[in-house]
C-alpha positions as CSV (number, residue, x, y, z in Angstrom):
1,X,13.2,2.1,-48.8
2,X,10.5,5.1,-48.1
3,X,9.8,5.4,-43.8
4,X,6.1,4.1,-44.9
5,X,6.7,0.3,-46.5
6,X,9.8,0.5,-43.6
7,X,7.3,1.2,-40.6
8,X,5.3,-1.4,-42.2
9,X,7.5,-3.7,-42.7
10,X,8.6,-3.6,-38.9
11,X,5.1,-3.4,-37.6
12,X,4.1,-7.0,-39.4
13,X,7.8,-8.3,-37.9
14,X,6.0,-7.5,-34.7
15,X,3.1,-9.1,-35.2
16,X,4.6,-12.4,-36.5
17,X,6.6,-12.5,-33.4
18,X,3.7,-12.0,-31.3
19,X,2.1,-15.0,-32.9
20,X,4.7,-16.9,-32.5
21,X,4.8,-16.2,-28.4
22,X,1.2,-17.2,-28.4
23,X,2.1,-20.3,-29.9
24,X,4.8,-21.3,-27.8
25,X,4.0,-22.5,-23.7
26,X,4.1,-20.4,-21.2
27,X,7.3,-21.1,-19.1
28,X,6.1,-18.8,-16.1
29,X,2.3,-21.2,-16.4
30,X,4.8,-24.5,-16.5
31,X,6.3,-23.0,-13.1
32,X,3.1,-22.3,-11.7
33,X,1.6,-25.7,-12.5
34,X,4.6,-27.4,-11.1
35,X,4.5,-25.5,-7.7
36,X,1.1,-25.8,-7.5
37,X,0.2,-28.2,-4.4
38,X,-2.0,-31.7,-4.3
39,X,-4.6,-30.8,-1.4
40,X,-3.7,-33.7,0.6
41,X,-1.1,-36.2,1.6
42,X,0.1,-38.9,0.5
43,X,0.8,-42.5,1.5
44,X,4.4,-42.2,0.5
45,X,7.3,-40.3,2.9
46,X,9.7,-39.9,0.2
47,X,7.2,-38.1,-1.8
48,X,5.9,-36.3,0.9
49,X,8.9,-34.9,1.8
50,X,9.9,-34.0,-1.3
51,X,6.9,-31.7,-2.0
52,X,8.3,-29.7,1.4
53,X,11.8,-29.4,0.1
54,X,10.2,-27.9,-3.4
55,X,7.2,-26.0,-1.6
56,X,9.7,-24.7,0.9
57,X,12.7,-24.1,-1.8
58,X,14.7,-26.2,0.4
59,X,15.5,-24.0,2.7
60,X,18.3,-24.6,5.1
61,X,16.5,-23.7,8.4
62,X,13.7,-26.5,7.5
63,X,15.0,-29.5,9.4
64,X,13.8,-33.1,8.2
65,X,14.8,-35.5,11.0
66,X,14.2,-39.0,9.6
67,X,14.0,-41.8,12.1
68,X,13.5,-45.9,11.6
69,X,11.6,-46.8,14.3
70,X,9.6,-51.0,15.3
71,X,11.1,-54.3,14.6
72,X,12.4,-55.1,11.2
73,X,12.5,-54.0,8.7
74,X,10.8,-51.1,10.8
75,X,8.7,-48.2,9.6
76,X,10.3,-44.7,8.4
77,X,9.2,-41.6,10.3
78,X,10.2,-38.2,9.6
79,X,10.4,-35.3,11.8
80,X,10.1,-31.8,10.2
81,X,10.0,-28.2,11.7
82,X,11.6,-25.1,11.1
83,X,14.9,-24.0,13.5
84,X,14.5,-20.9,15.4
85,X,11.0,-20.6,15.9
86,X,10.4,-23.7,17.7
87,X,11.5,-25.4,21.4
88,X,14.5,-27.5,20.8
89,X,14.1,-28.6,24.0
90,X,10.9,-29.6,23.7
91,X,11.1,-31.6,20.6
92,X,14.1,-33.6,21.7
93,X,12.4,-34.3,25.1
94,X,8.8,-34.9,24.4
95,X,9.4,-36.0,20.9
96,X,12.3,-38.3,19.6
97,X,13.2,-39.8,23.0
98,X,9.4,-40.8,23.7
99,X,9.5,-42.2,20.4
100,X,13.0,-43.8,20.6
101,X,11.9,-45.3,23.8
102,X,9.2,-46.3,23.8
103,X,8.6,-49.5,23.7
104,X,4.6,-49.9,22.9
105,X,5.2,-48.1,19.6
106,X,7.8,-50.9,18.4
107,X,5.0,-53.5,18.6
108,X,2.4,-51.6,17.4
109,X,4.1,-50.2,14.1
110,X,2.8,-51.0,11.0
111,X,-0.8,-51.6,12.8
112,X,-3.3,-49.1,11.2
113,X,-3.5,-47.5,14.9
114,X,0.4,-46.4,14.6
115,X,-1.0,-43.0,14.6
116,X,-3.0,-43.2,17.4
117,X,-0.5,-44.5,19.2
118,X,1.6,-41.7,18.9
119,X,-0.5,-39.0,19.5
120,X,-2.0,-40.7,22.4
121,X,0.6,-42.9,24.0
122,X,3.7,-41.2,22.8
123,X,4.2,-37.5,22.4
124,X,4.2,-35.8,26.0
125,X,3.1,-32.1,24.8
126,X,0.0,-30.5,25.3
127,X,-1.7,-30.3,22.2
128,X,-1.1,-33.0,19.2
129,X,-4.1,-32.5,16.4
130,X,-4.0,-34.9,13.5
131,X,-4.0,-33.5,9.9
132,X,-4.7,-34.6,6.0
133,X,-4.1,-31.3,4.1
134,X,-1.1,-29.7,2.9
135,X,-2.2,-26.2,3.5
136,X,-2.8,-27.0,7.4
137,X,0.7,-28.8,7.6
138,X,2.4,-25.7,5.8
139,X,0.2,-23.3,8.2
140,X,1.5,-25.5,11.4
141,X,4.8,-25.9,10.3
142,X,5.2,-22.0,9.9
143,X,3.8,-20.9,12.8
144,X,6.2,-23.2,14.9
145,X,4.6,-26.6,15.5
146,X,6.4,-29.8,14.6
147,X,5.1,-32.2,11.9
148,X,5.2,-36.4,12.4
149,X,5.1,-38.2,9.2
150,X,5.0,-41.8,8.8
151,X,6.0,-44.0,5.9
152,X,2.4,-45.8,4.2
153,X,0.0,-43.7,5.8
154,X,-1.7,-40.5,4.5
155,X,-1.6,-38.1,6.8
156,X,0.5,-36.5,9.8
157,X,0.6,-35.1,13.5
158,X,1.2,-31.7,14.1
159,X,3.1,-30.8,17.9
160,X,2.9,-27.9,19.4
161,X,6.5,-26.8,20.0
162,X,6.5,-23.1,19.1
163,X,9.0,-21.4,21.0
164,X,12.5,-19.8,20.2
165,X,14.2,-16.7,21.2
166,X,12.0,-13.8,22.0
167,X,12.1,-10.4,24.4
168,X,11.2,-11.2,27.9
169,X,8.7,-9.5,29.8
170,X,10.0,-5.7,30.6
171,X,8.9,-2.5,31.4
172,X,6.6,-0.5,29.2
173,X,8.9,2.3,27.7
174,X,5.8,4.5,26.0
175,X,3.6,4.6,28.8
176,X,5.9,4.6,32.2
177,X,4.4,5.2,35.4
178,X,5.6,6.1,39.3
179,X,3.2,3.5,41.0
180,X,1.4,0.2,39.1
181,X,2.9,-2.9,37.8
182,X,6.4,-3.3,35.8
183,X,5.3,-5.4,33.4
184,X,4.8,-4.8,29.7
185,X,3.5,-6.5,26.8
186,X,6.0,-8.5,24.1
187,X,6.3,-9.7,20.7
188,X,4.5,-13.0,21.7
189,X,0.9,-13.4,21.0
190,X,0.7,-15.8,23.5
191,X,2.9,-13.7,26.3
192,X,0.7,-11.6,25.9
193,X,-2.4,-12.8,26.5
194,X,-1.3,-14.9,29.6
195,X,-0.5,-11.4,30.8
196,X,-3.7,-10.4,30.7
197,X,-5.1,-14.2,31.9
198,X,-3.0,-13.6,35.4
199,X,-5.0,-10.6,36.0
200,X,-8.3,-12.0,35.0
201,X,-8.5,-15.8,35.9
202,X,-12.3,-15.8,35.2
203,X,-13.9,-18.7,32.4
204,X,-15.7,-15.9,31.0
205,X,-12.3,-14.4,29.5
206,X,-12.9,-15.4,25.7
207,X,-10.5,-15.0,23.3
208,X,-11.0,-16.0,19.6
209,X,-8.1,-16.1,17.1
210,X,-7.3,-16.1,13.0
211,X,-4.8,-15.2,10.7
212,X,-4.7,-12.6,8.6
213,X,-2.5,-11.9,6.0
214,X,-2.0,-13.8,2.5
215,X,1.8,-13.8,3.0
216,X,2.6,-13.1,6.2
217,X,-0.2,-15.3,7.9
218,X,-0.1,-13.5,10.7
219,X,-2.0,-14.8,14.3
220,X,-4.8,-12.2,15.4
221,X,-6.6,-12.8,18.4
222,X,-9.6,-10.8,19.9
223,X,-10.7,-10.9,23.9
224,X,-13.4,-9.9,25.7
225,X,-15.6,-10.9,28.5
226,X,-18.2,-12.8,27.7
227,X,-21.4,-11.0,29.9
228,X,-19.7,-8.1,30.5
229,X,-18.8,-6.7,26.4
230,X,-21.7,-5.7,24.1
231,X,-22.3,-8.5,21.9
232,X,-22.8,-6.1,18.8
233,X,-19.4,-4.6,18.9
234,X,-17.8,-8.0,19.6
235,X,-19.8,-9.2,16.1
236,X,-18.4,-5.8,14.7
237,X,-14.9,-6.4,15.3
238,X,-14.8,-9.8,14.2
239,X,-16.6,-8.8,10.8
240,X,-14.3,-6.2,10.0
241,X,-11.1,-8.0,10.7
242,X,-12.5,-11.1,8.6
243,X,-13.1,-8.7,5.5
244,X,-9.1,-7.7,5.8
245,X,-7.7,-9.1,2.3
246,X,-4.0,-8.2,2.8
247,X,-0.3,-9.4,2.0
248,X,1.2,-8.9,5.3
249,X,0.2,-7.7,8.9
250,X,3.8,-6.8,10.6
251,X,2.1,-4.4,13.7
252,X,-1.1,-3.2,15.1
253,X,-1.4,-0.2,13.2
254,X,-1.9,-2.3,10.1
255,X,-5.3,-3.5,11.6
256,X,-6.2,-0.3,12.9
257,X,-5.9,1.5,9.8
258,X,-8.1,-1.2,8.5
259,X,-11.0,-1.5,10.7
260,X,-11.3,2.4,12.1
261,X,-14.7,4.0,11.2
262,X,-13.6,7.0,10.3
263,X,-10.5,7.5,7.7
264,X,-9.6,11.3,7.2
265,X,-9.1,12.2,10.3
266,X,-5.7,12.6,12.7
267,X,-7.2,11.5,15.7
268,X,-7.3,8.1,16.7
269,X,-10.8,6.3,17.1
270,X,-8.4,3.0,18.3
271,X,-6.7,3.4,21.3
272,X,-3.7,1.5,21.8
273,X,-1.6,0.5,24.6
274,X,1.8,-2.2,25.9
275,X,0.6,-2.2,29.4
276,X,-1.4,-5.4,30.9
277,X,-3.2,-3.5,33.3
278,X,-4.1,-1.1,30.9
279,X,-6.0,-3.8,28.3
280,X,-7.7,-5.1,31.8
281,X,-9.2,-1.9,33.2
282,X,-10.7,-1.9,29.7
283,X,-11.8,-5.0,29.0
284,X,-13.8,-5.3,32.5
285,X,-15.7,-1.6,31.4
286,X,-16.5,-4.1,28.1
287,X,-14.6,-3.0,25.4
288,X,-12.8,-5.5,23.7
289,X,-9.0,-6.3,23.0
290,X,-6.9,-7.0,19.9
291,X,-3.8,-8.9,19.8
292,X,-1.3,-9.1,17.0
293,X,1.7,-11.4,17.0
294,X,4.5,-10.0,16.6
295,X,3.9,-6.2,18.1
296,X,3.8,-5.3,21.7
297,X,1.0,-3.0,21.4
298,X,-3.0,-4.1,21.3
299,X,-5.7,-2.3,20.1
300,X,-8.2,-1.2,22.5
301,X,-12.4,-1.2,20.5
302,X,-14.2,1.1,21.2
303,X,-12.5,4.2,22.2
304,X,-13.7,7.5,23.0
305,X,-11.9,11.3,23.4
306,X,-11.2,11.6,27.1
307,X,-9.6,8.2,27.6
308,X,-6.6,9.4,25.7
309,X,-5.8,11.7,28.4
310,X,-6.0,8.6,31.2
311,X,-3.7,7.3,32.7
312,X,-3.2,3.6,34.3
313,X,-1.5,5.5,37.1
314,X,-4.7,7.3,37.4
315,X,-7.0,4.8,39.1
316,X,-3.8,3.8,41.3
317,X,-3.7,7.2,43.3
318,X,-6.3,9.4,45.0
319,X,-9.5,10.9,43.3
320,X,-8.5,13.9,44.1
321,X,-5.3,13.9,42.6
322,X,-6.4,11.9,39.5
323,X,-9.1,14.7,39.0
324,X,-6.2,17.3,39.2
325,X,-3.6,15.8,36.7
326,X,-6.7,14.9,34.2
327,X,-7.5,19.2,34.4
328,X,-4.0,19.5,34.0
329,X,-3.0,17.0,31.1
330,X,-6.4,18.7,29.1
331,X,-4.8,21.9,29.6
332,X,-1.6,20.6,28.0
333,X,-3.4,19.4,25.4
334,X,-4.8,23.0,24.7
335,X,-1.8,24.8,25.0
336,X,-0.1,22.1,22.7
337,X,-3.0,23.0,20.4
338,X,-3.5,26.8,20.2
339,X,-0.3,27.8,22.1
340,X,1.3,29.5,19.0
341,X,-2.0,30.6,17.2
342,X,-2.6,32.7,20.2
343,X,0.1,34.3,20.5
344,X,0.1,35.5,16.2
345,X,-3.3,36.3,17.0
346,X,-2.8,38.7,19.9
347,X,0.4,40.2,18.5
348,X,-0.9,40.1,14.5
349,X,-4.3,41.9,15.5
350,X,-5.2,42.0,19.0
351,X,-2.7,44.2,20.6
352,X,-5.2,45.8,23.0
353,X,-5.7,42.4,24.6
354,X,-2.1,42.4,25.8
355,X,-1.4,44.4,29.1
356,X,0.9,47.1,28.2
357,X,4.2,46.9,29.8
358,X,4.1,43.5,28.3
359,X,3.3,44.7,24.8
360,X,5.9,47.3,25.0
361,X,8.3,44.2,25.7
362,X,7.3,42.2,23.1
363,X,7.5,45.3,20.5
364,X,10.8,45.8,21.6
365,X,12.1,42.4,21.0
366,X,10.1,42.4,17.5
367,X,11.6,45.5,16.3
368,X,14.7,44.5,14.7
369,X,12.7,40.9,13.2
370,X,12.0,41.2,9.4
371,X,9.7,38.5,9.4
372,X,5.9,38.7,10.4
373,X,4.7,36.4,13.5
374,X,3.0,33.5,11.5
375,X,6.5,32.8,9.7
376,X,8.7,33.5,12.8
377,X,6.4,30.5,14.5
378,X,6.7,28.1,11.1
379,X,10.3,28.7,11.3
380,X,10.8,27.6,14.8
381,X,8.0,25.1,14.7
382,X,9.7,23.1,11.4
383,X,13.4,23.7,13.3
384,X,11.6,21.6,16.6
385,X,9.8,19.1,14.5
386,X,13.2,18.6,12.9
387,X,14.7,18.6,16.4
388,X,12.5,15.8,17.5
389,X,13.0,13.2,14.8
390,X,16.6,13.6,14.7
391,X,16.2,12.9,18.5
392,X,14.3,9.8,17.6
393,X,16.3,8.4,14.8
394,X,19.7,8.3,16.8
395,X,20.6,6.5,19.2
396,X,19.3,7.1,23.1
397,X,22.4,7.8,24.0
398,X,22.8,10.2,21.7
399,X,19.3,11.6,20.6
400,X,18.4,13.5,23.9
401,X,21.7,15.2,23.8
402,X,21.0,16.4,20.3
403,X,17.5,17.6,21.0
404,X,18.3,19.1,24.0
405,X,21.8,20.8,22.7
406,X,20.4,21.5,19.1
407,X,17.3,23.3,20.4
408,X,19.5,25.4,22.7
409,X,22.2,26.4,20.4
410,X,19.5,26.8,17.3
411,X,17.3,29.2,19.9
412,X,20.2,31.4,20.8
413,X,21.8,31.5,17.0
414,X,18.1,32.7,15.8
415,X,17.5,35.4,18.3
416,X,20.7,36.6,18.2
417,X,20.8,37.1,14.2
418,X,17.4,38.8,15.2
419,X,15.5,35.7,12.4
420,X,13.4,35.2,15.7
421,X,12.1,36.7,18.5
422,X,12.9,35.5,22.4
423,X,9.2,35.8,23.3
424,X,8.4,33.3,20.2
425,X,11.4,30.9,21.0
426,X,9.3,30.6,24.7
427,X,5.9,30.3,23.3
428,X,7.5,27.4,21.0
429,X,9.3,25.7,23.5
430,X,6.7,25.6,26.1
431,X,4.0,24.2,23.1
432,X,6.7,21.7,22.9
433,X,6.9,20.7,26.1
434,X,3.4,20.5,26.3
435,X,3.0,18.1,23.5
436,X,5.8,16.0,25.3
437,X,3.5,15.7,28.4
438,X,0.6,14.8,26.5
439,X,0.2,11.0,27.7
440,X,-1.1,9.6,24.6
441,X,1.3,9.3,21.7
442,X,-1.1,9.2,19.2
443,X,-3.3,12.2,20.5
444,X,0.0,14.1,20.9
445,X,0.7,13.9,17.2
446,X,-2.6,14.9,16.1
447,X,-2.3,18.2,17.7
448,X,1.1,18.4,16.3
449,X,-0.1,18.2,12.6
450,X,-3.7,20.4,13.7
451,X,-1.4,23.2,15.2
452,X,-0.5,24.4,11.7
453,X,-3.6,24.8,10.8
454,X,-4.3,27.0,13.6
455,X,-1.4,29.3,13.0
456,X,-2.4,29.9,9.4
457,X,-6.1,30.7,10.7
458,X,-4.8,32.7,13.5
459,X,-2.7,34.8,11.2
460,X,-5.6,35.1,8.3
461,X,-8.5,36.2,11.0
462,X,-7.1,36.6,14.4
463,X,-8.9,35.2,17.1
464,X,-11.8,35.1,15.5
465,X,-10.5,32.2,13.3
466,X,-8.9,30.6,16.4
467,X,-12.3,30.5,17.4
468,X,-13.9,29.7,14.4
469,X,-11.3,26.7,14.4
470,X,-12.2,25.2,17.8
471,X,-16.0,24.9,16.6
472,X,-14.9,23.4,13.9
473,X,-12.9,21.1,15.6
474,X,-15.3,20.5,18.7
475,X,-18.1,19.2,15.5
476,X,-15.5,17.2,13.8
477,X,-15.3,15.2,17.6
478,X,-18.5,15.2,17.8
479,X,-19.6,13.5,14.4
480,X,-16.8,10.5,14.7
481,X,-17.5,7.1,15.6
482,X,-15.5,4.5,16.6
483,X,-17.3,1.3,16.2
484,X,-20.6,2.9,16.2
485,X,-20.0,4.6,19.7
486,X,-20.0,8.5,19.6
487,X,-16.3,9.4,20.1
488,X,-17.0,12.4,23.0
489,X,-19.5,10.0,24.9
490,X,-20.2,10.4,28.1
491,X,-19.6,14.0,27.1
492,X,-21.7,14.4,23.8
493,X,-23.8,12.8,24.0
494,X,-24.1,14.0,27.5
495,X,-24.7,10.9,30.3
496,X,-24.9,11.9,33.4
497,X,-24.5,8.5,35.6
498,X,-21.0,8.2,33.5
499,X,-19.2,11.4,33.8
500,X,-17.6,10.0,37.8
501,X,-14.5,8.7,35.2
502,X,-13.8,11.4,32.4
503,X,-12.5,14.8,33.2
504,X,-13.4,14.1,37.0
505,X,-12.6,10.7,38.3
506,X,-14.5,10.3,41.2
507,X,-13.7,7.6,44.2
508,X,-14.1,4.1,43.8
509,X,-16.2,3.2,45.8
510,X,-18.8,5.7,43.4
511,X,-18.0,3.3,40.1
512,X,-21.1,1.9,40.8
513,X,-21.9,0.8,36.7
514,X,-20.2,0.7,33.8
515,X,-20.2,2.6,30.5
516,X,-23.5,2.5,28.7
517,X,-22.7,3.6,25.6
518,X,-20.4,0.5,25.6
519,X,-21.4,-2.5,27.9
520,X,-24.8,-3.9,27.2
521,X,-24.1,-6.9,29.5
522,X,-23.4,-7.0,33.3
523,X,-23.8,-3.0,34.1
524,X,-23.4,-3.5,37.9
525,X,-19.4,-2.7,39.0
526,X,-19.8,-3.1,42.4
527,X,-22.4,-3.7,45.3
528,X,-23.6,-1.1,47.0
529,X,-23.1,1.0,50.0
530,X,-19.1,0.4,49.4
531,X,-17.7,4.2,50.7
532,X,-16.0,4.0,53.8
533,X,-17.9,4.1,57.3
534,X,-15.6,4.5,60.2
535,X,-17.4,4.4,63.6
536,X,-19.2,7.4,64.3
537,X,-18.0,8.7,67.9
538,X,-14.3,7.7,68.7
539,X,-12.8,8.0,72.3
540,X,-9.1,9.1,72.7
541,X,-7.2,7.4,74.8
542,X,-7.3,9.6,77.8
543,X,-10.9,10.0,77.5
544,X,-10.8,6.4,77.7
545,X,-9.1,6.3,80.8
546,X,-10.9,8.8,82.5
547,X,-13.6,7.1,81.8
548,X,-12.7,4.0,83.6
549,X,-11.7,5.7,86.6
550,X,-14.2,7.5,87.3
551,X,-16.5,3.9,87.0
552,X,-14.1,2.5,89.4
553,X,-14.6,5.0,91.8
């Protein structure tokens, strides 16, 4: 047979097939229509019950606890919750023994009040909400409340008995101070947010809470105090994390890539943080908190530039000292930044710049390197980036010895098979270091990725495109947002009554308002006169004695 009639004759085999499929049920649309729920309950246990085995797949870790309970021949009750995310304790305490025992609910079953009875009368737990839907008894039962189901009556009780094995309340490990609290934030929503109540046990604390995640279902909560935080950036935050139409939410940073203003960028316009005292200090300037079950980290709205180089230990200490340490972590941040660009540019084409014994040092080391300055600095840059993550892949106790041991022995192999030069291993190192000491993780890494840029600038145009970069960088600040709020406020735009807690941080008693540019509300801090006034005129004690003698005589 010619290829034409036999391409033909393949291509109307095809078709017929394709005719025949259309034809034929769908066996995936049977399997959908079959799991596809009724919207509510039913009278019937048995057929209850069996649309949570099928819903569920029957899993193993669903328990069904069925119980008999009133005179004969008694009304069937079922018990259902999932193992491991609930309080056994709880359920066998509150739950089946008030039921078993008590004795009311034995003369009132089959009464159309059994219901009320229970959740009334019966089960001792805080909360018990009555329910009629399938998709809120799926939602409660996932989330670690307890489901009551009586035979003959169409709908349920949902207990709150959420519980199970979790972290307990340690020390933050990313943000560890010498002097403040020891307490950090955990995988628990509601850890966490009791954390924060302990510190602030004021009615005007509001928290409101969702889920958000088609799959995951995952409990969001947002808090603020009501008076204090500007009602349009509360309304803001809880429009952007309605519009979220996701699978899963499994941390923070899921929500904060969401809802951030401004997408290409590397700096953060969220901060975040896993200290209590932390979220507090924020939430009483008005900015409001985001919790996510399930992460120990919250989301901090709005933030700005300078409070990434804050620190909680800062308003624990001295002004003085705060002010010092804020210079000094900016400073870092700079050298982290432009440490290696500087020194391409100075050696690459601004020799005259560097005093001369020191350039004749530097020249000498240089002389037997083959490679230019911009790809000595890659090299050693890519070999410490390497460094790093290998240090924070393995294990602690082997990932500081690795850093530590492979920078060392990587150093001294590269200078002494003259690939490097000793001058550049120091400038590299110390930009290192720097970047270590930069208290904000996610400001750190920004100037990690930015540096790069820098040295290829700095090795095209000198310091002329170092300088050219920093403008650059400086309007880039200057035009982000983070929830409408400029991101180098109280800097630019410049505020004057707000600057006492930036780079300065002036005394306490002279936070006399909050920030404008973020509370709307209650602006008043503190009352006034509040520095300290000791008495004017003092006398020792000698003077004092004198003094009384010579009245007695």
């Amino acid at each position: 047979m010619p290829p034409f009639f036999k391409r033909q004759k393949q291509k109307r085999q095809k078709n017929n097939e394709g005719l025949s499929r259309e034809n034929q049920p769908d066996s995936s649309s049977k399997s959908q229509v079959s799991n596809r729920l009724p919207k509510f309950l039913t009278e019937s246990l048995s057929h209850n019950l069996d649309v949570i085995k099928q819903k569920t797949g029957n899993s193993p870790d669903i328990i069904i606890r069925i119980l008999k309970v009133g005179r004969d021949p008694g009304i069937r009750m079922a018990i259902v919750y999932v193992e491991g995310i609930v309080n056994g304790q709880s359920i066998h305490d509150f739950i089946l023994e008030s039921i078993m025992e008590n004795s009311t609910l034995r003369e009132k079953m089959g009464a159309k009040e059994t219901l009320n009875v229970l959740a009334e009368d019966v089960v001792a737990l805080g909360t018990v909400k009555e329910i009629s839907l399938w998709d809120d008894l799926f939602s409660s039962l996932m989330s670690g409340e307890s489901v009551i189901l009586l035979d003959g009556i169409d709908r349920g009780l949902i207990a709150d008995t959420k519980g199970g094995e979790q972290r307990s309340v340690e020390e933050p490990s990313s943000q560890v101070t010498v002097r403040g609290p020891r307490d950090g934030f955990t995988e628990s929503l509601r850890t966490n947010t009791s954390l924060v109540r302990r510190r602030i046990q004021n009615p005007d604390l509001w928290m409101e809470s969702m889920k958000i995640g088609k799959v995951t279902k995952t409990d969001v909560a947002i808090m603020y105090i009501k008076g204090i935080a500007n009602e349009e950036i509360v309304e803001e935050v809880r429009n952007r994390l309605s519009r979220i139409n996701i699978d899963s939410v499994l941390e923070s940073g899921y929500i904060e890539q969401m809802i951030e203003d401004q997408t290409f960028t590397s700096f953060p316009t969220l901060y975040h943080t896993e200290r209590p005292d932390s979220v507090t200090g924020n939430l009483l300037e008005g900015r409001v908190a985001i919790f996510v079950n399930g992460t120990p980290f919250v989301l901090i709205a709005p933030a700005v530039f300078i409070q990434f180089f804050q620190s909680v230990e800062d308003y624990y200490a001295r002004f003085d000292i705060a002010t010092a340490l804020r210079f000094l972590r900016i400073l870092i941040f700079f050298i982290s930044l432009v440490g290696p660009s500087i020194y391409i540019a100075a050696t690459t084409f601004h020799q005259e710049m560097i005093p001369t014994n020191l350039l004749f040092a530097v020249a000498a080391q240089r002389e037997a390197v083959p490679f230019p300055a911009f790809v000595e600095a890659v090299i050693m840059e890519i070999a410490f980036e390497i460094l790093r993550e290998a240090g924070i892949r393995m294990p602690r106790a082997v990932g500081s010895a690795i850093s530590i041991v492979g920078a060392l022995v990587i150093g001294q192999a590269a200078v002494e098979a003259g690939i490097v030069s000793p001058a550049m291993v120091i400038v590299v190192a110390i930009t290192a270091i720097a970047n270590f000491a930069t208290p904000s993780f996610s400001i750190a890494i920004s100037a990690r990725l930015i540096r790069f840029l820098f040295m290829l600038i700095a090795a095209v145009f000198g310091f002329y495109g170092v300088i050219l970069g920093m403008i650059m960088l400086v309007v880039h600040l200057c035009g982000l947002r983070s929830f409408g709020v400029p991101y180098m406020s109280p800097l630019a735009p410049f505020i004057p009554g707000n600057n006492d807690d930036t780079v300065i941080r002036a005394p306490w008693w002279a936070f006399t308002h909050r920030p404008k540019m973020i509370s709307k509300g209650n602006m008043v801090r503190e009352g006034k006169d509040q520095k300290p006034k000791p008495p004017e005129s003092r006398l020792m004690d000698n003077d004092q004695t004198q003094k009384d003698d010579n009245d007695g005589m």
